[in-house]
C-alpha positions as CSV (number, residue, x, y, z in Angstrom):
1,X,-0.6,47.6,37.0
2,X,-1.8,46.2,33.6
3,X,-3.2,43.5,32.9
4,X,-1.8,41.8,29.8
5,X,-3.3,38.8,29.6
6,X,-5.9,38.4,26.2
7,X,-8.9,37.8,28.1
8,X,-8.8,40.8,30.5
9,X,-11.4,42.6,30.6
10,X,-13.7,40.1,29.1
11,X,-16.8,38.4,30.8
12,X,-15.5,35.1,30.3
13,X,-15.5,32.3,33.5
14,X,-12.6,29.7,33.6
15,X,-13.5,26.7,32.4
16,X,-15.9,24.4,34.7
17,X,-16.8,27.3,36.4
18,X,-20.7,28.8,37.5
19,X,-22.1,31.0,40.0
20,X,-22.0,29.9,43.6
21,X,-25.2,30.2,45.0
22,X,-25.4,30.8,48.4
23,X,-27.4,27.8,50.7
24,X,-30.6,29.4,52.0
25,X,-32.7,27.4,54.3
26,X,-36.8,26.1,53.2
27,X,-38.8,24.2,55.3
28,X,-39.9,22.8,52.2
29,X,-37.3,21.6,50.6
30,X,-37.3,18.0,49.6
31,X,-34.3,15.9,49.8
32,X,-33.3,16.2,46.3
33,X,-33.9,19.7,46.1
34,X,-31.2,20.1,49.4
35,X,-28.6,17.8,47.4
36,X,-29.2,19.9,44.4
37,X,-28.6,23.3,46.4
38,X,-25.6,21.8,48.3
39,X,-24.0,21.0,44.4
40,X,-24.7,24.5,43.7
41,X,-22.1,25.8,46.7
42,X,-18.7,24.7,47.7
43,X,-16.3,22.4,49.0
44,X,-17.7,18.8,50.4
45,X,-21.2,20.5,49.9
46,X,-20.9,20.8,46.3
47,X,-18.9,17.1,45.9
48,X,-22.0,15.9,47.4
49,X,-24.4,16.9,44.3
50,X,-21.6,16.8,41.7
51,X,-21.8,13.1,42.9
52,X,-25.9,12.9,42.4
53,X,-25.4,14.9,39.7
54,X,-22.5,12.2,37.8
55,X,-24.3,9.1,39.1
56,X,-27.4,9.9,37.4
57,X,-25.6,10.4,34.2
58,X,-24.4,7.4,34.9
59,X,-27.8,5.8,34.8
60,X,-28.9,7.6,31.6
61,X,-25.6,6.4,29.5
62,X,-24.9,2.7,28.3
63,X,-23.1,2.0,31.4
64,X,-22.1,-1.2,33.7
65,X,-21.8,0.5,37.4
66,X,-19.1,-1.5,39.4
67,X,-19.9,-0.5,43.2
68,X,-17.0,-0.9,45.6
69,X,-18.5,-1.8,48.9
70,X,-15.9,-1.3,52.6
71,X,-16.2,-0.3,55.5
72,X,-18.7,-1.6,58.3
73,X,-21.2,-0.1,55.9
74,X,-23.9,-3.2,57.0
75,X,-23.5,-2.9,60.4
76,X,-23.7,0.9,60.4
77,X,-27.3,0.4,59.2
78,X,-26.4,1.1,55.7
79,X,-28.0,-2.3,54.6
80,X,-31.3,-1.8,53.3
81,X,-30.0,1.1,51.1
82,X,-27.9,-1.0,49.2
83,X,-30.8,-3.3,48.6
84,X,-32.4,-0.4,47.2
85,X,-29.4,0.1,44.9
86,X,-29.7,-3.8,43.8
87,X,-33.7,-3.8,43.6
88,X,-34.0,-0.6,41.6
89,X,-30.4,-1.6,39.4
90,X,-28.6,1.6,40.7
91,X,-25.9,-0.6,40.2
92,X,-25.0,-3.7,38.5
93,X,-22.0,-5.6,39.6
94,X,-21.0,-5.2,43.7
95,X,-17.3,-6.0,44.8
96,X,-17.4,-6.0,49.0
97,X,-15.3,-6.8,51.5
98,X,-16.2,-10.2,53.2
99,X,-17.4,-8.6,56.2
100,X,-20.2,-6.4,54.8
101,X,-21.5,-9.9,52.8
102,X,-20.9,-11.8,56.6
103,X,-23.1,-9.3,58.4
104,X,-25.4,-9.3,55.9
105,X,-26.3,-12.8,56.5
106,X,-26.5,-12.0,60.3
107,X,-29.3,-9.0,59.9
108,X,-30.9,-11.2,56.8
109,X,-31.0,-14.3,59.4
110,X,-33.1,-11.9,61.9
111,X,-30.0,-10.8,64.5
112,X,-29.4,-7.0,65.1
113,X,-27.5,-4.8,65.7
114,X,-27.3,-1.9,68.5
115,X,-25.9,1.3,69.1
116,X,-23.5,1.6,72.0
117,X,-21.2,4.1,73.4
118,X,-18.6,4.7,71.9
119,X,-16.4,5.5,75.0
120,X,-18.0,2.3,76.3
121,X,-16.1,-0.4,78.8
122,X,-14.7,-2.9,76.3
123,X,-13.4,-5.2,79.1
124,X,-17.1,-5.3,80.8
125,X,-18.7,-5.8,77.0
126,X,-15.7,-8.7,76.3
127,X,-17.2,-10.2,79.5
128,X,-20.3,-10.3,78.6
129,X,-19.0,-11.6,75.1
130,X,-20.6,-8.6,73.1
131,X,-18.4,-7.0,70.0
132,X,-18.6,-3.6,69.5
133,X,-17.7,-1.3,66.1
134,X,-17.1,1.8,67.4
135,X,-20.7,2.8,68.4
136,X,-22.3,-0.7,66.8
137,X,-23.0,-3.5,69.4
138,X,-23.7,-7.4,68.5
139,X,-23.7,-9.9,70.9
140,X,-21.4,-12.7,70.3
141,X,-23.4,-15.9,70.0
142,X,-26.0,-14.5,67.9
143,X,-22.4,-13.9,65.7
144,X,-21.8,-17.7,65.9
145,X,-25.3,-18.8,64.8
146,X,-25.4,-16.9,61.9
147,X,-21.3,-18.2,61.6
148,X,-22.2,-21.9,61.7
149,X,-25.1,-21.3,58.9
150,X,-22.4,-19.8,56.7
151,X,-20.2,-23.6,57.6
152,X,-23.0,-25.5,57.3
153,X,-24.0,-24.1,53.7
154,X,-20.5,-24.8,52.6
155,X,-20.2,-28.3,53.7
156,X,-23.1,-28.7,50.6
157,X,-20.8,-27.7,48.1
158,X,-19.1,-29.7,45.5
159,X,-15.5,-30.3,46.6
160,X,-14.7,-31.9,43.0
161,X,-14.2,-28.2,41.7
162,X,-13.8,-24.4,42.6
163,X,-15.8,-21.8,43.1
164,X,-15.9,-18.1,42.1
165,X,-16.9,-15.9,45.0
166,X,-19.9,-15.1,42.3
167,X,-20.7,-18.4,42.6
168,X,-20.7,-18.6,46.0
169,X,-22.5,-16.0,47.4
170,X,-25.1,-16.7,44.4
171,X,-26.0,-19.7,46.1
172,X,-25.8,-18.3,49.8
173,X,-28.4,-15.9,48.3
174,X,-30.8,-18.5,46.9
175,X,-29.9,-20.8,50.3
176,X,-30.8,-18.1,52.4
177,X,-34.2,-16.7,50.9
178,X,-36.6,-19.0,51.9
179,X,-35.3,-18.4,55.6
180,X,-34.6,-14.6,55.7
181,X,-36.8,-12.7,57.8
182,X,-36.2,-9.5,55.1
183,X,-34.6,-9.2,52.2
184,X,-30.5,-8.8,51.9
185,X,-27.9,-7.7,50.0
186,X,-27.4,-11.2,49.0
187,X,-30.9,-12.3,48.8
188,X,-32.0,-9.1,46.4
189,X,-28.7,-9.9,44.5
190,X,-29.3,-13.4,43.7
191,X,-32.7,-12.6,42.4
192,X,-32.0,-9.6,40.3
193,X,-29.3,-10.9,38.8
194,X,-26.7,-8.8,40.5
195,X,-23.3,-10.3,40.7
196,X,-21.4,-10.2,44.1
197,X,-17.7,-10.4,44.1
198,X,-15.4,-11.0,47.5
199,X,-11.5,-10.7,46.3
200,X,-10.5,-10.6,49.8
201,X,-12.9,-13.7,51.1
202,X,-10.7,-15.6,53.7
203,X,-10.4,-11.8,55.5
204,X,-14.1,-11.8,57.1
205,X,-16.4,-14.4,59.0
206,X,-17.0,-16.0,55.4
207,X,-13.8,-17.4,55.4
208,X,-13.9,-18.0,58.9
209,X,-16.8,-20.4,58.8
210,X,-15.4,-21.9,55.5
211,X,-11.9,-23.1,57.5
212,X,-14.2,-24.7,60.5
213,X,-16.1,-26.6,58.3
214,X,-12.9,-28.1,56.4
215,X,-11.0,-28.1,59.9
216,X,-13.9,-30.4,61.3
217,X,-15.0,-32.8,58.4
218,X,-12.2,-32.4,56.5
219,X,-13.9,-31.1,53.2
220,X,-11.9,-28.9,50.8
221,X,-14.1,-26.4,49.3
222,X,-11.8,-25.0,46.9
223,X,-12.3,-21.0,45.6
224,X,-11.3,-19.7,41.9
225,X,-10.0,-16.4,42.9
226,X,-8.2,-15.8,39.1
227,X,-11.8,-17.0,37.8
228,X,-12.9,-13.6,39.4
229,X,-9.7,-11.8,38.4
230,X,-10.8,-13.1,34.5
231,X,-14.8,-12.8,34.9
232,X,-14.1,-8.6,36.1
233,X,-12.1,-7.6,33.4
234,X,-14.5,-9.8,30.7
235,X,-17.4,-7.8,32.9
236,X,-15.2,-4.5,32.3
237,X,-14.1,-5.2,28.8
238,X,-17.3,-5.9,27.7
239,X,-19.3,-2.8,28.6
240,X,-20.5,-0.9,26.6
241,X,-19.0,1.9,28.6
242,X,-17.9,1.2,32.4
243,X,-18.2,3.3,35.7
244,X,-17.2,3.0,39.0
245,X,-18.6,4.0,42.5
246,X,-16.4,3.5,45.6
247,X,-17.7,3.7,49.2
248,X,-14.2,3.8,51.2
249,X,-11.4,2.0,49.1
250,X,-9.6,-0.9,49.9
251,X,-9.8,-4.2,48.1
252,X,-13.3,-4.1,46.6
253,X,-11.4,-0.2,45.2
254,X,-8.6,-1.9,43.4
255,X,-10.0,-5.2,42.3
256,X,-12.9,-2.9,40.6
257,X,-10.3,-0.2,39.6
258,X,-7.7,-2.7,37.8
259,X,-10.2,-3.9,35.2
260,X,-10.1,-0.5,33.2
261,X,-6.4,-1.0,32.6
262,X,-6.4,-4.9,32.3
263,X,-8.2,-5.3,28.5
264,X,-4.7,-6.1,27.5
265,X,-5.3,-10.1,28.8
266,X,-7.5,-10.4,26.0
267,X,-5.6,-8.5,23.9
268,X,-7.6,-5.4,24.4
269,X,-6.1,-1.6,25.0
270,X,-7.0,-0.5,27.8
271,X,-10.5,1.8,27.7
272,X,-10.7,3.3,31.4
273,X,-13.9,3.5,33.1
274,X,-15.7,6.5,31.5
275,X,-17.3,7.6,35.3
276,X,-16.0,7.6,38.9
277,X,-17.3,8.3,42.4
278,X,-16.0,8.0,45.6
279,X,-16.7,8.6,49.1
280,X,-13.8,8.4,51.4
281,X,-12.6,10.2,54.3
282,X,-8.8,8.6,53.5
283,X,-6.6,11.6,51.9
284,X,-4.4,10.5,48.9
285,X,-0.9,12.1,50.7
286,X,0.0,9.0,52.9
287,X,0.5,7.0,49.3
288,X,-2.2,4.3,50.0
289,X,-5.3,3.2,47.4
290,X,-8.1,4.6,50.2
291,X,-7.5,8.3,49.5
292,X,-5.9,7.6,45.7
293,X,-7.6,10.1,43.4
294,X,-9.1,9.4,39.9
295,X,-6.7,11.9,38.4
296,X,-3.7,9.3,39.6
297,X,-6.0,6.8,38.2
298,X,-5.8,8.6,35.2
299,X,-2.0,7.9,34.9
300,X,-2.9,4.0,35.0
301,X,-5.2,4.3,32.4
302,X,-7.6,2.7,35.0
303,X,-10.0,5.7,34.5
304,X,-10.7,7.4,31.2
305,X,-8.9,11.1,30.6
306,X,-12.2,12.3,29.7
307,X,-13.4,10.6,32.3
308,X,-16.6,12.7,34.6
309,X,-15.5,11.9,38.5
310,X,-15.5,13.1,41.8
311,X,-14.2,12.4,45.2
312,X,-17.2,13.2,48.2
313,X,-14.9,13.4,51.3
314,X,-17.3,12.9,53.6
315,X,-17.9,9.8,56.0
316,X,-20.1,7.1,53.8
317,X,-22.8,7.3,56.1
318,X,-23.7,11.2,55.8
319,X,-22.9,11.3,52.2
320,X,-24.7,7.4,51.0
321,X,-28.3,8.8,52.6
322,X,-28.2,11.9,51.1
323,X,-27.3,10.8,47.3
324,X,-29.2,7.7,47.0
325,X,-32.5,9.2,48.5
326,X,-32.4,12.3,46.2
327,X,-31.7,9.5,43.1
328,X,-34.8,7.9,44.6
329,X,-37.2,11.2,44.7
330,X,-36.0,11.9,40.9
331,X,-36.7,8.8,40.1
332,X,-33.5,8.7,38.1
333,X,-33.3,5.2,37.4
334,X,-36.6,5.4,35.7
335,X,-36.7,3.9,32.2
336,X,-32.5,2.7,32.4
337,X,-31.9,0.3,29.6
338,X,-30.1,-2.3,32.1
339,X,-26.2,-3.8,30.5
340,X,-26.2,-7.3,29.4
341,X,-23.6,-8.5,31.9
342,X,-21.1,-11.0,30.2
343,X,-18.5,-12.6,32.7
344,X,-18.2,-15.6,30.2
345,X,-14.3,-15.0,29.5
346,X,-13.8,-18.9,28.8
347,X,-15.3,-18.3,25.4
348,X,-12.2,-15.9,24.5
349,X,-9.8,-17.2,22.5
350,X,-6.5,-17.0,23.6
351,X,-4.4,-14.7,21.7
352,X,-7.2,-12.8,20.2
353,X,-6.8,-10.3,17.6
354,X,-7.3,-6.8,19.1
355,X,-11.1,-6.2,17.2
């Protein structure tokens, strides 16, 4: 048969494409040399370093990195890693569920967690009043204490006026240091200057501890949940360039992913986040925004068209260890002129000419 087409015949690879190099095993490979060779093969494998590969372009561009936090990521021991992200400015503005920040304070406050079996007897461990996350074990009053720190620390707010989650868990994270046994998520936050955002706060222990302390003294603490909405896209909108890194999806995914298409509340077009990364194991067939890809993003004009992204799906705690420590070894954060973070929307005229 012929071949008609106008490249036959010519040594020409389709676009984005490079030799596959088949994975050959060292005993002296290094862990970013392993990441490396995995982005140099196929499937998950190569996601994996495409992933290393985007994020550190990430850091060596202008860029504001939004990190999506879900998932029992804190109790699955992924804690201090995130630290490391905050510490080392990885990343620059978090968006979590309330249940990572809520067991946060409970590791930061000196409680643990355990493993357990995962084909354990839940009646026996509801007996003995111990929770258990899959194959993560805490004992239920150790929950409570670090609970009733959480309600006592809000019955010292101000009930005269709202507060952002920022806000909020900016002053959890100054409360707390001076009693943490290490440093947290909240604690490294509030001193490096990384905001914390919590869209979906009465859905964890957070809001949990908030309700007990209003149900027994009667005090309102009041939250500013479109002050967030606002302060995001003003965080978004004001970036020099914007990326994104999602680990799962949920509502730290959306809240994060909405700002690239929302410029047009201060009379901005929408600019798209210009890099995207997510590790999921959700697929995007059953319709829901865990599995949603970047390319449907695309359609939103939530991420950029010329956007670099890719989807790692592989569970968060294989594929977090693997990228962040061969960031680490390259040192890729090295020298990263750090965003001037702006969530000052108040100062925005309304009705704003388009600049």
């Amino acid at each position: 048969m012929t071949n008609n087409h106008p490249n036959a015949g010519q040594d020409e690879a389709p676009p984005g494409a490079g030799p596959l190099l088949p994975f050959s095993v060292s005993d002296k490979s290094s862990v970013a040399e392993l990441v490396q060779r995995m982005g140099e093969t196929a499937f998950q494998a190569r996601n994996v370093g495409l992933a290393a590969e985007i994020w550190e372009a990430m850091l060596h561009d202008e860029t504001t990195i939004f990190f999506g936090l879900a998932g029992a990521m804190v109790p699955a021991g992924m804690r201090p890693l995130i630290v490391y992200l905050i510490e080392n400015r990885l990343i620059d503005v978090i968006v979590s569920t309330g249940a990572n920040l809520y067991h946060d304070v409970y590791e930061s406050l000196g409680f643990l967690h355990s493993q357990g079996d995962p084909q354990g007897d839940d009646v026996r461990l509801a007996h003995l009043r111990v929770v258990r996350f899959y194959d993560v074990l805490a004992p239920e009053h150790e929950f409570s204490r670090a609970e009733r720190f959480c309600t006592e620390f809000s019955l010292t707010l101000d009930v005269g006026r709202p507060y952002t989650t920022r806000e909020y868990f900016e002053l959890l994270g100054k409360v707390m240091a001076p009693v943490a046994k290490e440093e947290g998520i909240l604690t490294a936050a509030a001193k490096n200057g990384v905001p914390i955002y919590c869209p979906a706060f009465g859905d964890s222990v957070h809001g949990l501890a908030v309700a007990e302390g209003r149900q027994r003294t009667g005090r309102r603490i009041m939250f500013d949940v479109t002050g967030d909405v606002l302060e995001m896209i003003h965080l978004s909108m004001t970036a020099e360039n914007s990326a994104v890194i999602y680990v799962g999806g949920g509502t730290p995914k959306n809240f994060i992913q909405q700002t690239g298409a929302a410029g047009y509340i201060f009379d901005r077009d929408p600019a798209g986040h210009k890099y995207g990364i997510q590790i999921t194991m959700d697929q995007p067939q059953w319709g829901g925004l865990s599995g949603c890809t970047f390319e449907e993003a695309v359609s939103w004009r939530k991420i950029a068209p010329e956007a670099r992204f890719t989807t790692v799906n592989v569970e968060a705690t294989v594929a977090l260890p693997l990228i962040v420590s061969a960031l680490a070894e390259r040192k890729a954060h090295a020298g990263r002129k750090l965003p001037e973070l702006d969530w000052a929307w108040e100062k925005v005229s309304v009705g704003a000419s388009t600049p």
